[in-house]
C-alpha positions in Angstrom: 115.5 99.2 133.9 115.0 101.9 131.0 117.2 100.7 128.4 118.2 102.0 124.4 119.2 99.9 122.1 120.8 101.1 119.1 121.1 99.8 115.9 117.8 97.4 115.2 120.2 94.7 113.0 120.0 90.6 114.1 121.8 91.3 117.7 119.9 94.5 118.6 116.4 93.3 117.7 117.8 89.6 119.3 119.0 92.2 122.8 115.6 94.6 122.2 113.2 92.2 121.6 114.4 89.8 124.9 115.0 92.5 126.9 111.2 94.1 126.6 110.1 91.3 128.8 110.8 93.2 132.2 112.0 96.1 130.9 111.3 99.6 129.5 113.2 99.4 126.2 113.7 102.0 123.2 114.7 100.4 119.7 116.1 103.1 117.8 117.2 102.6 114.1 116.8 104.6 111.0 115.4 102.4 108.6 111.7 103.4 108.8 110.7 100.0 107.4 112.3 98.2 110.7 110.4 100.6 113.1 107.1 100.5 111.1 107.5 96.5 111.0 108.4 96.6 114.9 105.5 98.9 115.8 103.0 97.4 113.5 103.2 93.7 114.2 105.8 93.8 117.0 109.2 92.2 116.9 109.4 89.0 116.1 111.9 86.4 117.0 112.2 83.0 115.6 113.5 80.8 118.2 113.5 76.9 118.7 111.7 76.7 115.4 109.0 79.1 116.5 108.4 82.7 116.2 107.8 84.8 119.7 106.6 88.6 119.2 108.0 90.9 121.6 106.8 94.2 122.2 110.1 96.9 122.5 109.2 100.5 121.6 110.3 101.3 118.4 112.0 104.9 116.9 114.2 106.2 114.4 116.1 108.7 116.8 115.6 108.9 120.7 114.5 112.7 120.0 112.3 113.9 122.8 113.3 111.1 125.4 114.8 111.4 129.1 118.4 110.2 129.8 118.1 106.3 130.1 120.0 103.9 132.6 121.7 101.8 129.7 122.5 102.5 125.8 123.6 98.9 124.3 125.4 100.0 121.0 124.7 97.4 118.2 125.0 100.0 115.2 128.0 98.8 112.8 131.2 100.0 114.5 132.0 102.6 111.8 128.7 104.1 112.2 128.9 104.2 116.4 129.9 108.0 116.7 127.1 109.5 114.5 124.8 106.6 116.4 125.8 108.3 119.8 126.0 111.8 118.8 122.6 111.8 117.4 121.3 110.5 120.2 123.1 112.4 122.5 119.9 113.2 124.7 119.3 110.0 126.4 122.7 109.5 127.7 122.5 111.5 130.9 125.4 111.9 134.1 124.2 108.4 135.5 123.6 106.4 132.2 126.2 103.6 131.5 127.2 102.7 127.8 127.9 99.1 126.3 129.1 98.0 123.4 129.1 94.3 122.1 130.2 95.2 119.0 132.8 92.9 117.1 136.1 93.8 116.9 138.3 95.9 119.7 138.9 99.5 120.8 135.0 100.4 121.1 135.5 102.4 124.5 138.1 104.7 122.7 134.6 106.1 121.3 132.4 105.2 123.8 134.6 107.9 126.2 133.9 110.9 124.3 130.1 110.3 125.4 130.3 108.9 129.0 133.1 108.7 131.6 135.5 105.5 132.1 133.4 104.4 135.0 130.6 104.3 133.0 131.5 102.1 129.7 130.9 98.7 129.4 132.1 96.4 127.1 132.0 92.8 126.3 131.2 89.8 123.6 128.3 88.4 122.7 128.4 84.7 121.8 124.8 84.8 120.4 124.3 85.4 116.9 121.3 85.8 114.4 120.4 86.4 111.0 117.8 89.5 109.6 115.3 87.3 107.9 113.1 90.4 106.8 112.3 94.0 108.6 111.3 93.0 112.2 111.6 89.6 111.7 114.8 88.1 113.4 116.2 84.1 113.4 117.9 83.8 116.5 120.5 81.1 115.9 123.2 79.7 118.6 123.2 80.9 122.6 126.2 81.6 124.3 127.2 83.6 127.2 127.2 87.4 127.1 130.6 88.3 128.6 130.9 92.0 130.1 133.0 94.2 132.2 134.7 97.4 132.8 137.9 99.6 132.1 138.1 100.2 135.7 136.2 98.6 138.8 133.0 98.8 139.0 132.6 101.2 142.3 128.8 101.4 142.0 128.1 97.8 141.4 126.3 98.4 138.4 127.4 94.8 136.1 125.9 92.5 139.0 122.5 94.8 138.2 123.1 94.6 134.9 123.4 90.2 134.8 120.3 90.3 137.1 118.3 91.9 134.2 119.7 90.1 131.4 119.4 86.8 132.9 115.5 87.3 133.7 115.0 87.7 130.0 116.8 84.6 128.6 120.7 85.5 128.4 123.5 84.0 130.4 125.9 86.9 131.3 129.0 86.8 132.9 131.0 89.1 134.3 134.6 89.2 134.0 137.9 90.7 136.0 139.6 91.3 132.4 137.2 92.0 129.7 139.9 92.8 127.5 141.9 89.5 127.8 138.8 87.8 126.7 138.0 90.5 124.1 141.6 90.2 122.5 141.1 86.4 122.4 138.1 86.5 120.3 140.4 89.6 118.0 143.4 87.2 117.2 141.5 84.9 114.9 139.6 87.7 113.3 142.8 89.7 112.8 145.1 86.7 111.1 141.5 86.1 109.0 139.0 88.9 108.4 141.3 91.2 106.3 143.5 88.3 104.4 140.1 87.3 103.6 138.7 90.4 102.1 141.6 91.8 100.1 141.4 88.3 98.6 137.5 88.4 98.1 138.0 84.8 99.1 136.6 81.8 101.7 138.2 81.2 104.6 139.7 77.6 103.4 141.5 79.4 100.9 143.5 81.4 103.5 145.2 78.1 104.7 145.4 76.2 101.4 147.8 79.1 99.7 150.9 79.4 101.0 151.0 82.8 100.1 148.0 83.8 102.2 148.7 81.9 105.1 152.1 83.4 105.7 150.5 86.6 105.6 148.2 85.1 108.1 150.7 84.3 110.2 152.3 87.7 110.3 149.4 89.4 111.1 148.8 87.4 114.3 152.3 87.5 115.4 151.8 91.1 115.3 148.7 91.3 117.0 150.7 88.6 120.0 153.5 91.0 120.4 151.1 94.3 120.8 148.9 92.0 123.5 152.0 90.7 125.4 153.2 94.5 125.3 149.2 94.9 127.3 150.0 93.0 129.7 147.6 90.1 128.0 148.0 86.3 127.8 148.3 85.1 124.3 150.0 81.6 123.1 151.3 82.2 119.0 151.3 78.5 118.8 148.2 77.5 120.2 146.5 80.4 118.2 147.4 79.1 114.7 146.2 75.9 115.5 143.1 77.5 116.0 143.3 79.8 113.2 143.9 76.3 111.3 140.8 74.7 113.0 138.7 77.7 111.5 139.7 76.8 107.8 139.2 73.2 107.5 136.0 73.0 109.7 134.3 76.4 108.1 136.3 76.3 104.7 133.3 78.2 103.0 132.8 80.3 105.5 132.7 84.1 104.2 134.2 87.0 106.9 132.0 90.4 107.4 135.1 92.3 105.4 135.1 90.2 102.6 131.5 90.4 102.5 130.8 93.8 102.8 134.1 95.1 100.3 132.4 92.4 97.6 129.0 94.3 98.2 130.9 97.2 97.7 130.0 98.4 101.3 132.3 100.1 104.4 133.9 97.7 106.4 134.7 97.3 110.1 138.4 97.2 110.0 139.0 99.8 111.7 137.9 98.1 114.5 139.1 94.8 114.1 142.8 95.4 112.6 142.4 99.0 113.2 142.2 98.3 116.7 146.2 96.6 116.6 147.0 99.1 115.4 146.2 102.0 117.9 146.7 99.7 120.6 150.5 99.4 118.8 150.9 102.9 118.7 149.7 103.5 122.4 152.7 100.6 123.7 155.3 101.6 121.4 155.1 98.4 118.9 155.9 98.2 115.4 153.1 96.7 113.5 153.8 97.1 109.4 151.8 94.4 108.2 148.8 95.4 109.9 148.9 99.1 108.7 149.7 97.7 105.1 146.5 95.7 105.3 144.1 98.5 107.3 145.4 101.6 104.1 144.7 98.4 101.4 141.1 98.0 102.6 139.7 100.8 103.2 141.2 101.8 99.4 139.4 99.5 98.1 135.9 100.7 99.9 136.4 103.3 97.9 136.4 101.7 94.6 133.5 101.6 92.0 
């Protein structure tokens, strides 16, 4: 399969550099240091303690190449239109999009570029840290979960986990890719932006009062907008969670609250962004979350 990956971060060298075993794949990023690294000394993965060079063809834009059969969009979500538009060329009548991107609402972008039968989208449960340019730690294996808006007519996601698999993942393919998208949201919607408008840890969030009833109104938001989809979601069950996530990571540090205290854009628009366009598409009221999406992107713009 001729495959694009965009965006040459932890996940897209981790999905690049696995996926040049039987494949024909294009990593395109533009830092010129990564593709230099890549195309110097190859593309190297630490994994099970040991590093393993893999051999993907690195660029910093896909100028001059034929339509592929599959982009994998791993470019920060804010960043994915001018990621597909200047790449434009390699997505051709019969190329299928995916996006493992955090976060919810991907396709809404992923349509201007490709038709409904043609976007993918998913979760990945692997993750991985950028140790230095072209030179990836590929931490904890899950499953990569994938599927489609509508059905898939030309049975394109069977061809899709028979690829994957041969490199090393574990896909699965799923009836309702949203359900399971949405359940991965809720936590990151009742944490992700409490967290970074606070500039705190996660085990602060539960500890104040203050916080955590904020918390709380924020997921019972994001519940009523998925029960309004048609989508399963238990309140209850999902603040115990929510709760599990503060004791057991109490340090941990959310991408918002890390990128607005390195004074970077965030992804909220895709994380509780995505509640909110989902709200205004079922008719749902959702104040808290608009509050919290106007307050953080006000303060990306602060010096």
């Amino acid at each position: 399969m001729r495959i694009a990956v965009i965006g040459a971060g932890a996940m897209g060298s981790i999905y690049g550099g696995r996926l040049s075993l039987k494949n024909d794949v294009y990593l395109i990023d533009t830092n010129p240091a990564v593709i230099e690294a890549v195309n110097t000394g190859g593309l190297v993965l630490e994994e099970n303690g040991q590093d393993n060079t893999y051999s993907p063809k690195a660029l910093t834009s896909a100028a001059g190449l034929e339509p592929v059969d599959l982009v994998i969009l791993f470019v920060k979500a804010l960043y994915s239109k001018a990621a597909l538009s200047g790449n434009r060329n390699i997505i051709g009548p019969d190329t299928y999009l995916m996006t493992l991107q955090n976060g919810s609402g991907h396709e809404d972008i992923l349509s201007e570029f490709a038709t409904t039968e043609r976007i993918i989208i998913g979760t990945t449960e692997d993750n991985g840290a950028v140790l230095s340019p072209g030179h990836i730690r590929h931490g904890g294996k899950g499953n990569t979960n994938i599927g489609m808006l509508v059905p898939d007519t030309q049975g394109f996601l069977p061809k899709v986990k028979e690829c994957f698999d041969a490199c090393g993942f574990n896909v699965k393919i799923h009836s309702n890719i949203q359900q399971l998208i949405w359940n991965k949201l809720f936590v990151n919607v009742a944490l992700s932006a409490v967290t970074g408008i606070l500039k705190c840890e996660i085990g602060y969030v539960y500890e104040n009062e203050n916080a955590f009833a904020l918390t709380k109104s924020l997921l019972h938001e994001a519940v009523t907008v998925a029960h309004a989809l048609g989508l399963e979601a238990d309140e209850a069950a999902i603040t115990d969670e929510i709760i599990g996530v503060c004791t057991n990571s109490p340090h941990g540090v959310t991408s918002i609250c890390a990128d607005l205290r390195a004074g970077r854009k965030t992804e909220v628009a895709t994380i509780s962004g995505s509640v909110v366009r989902a709200a205004e598409k079922c008719g749902v009221d959702v104040p808290c979350h608009k509050f919290i999406v106007n307050i953080i992107h006000a303060m990306e713009n602060m010096k």
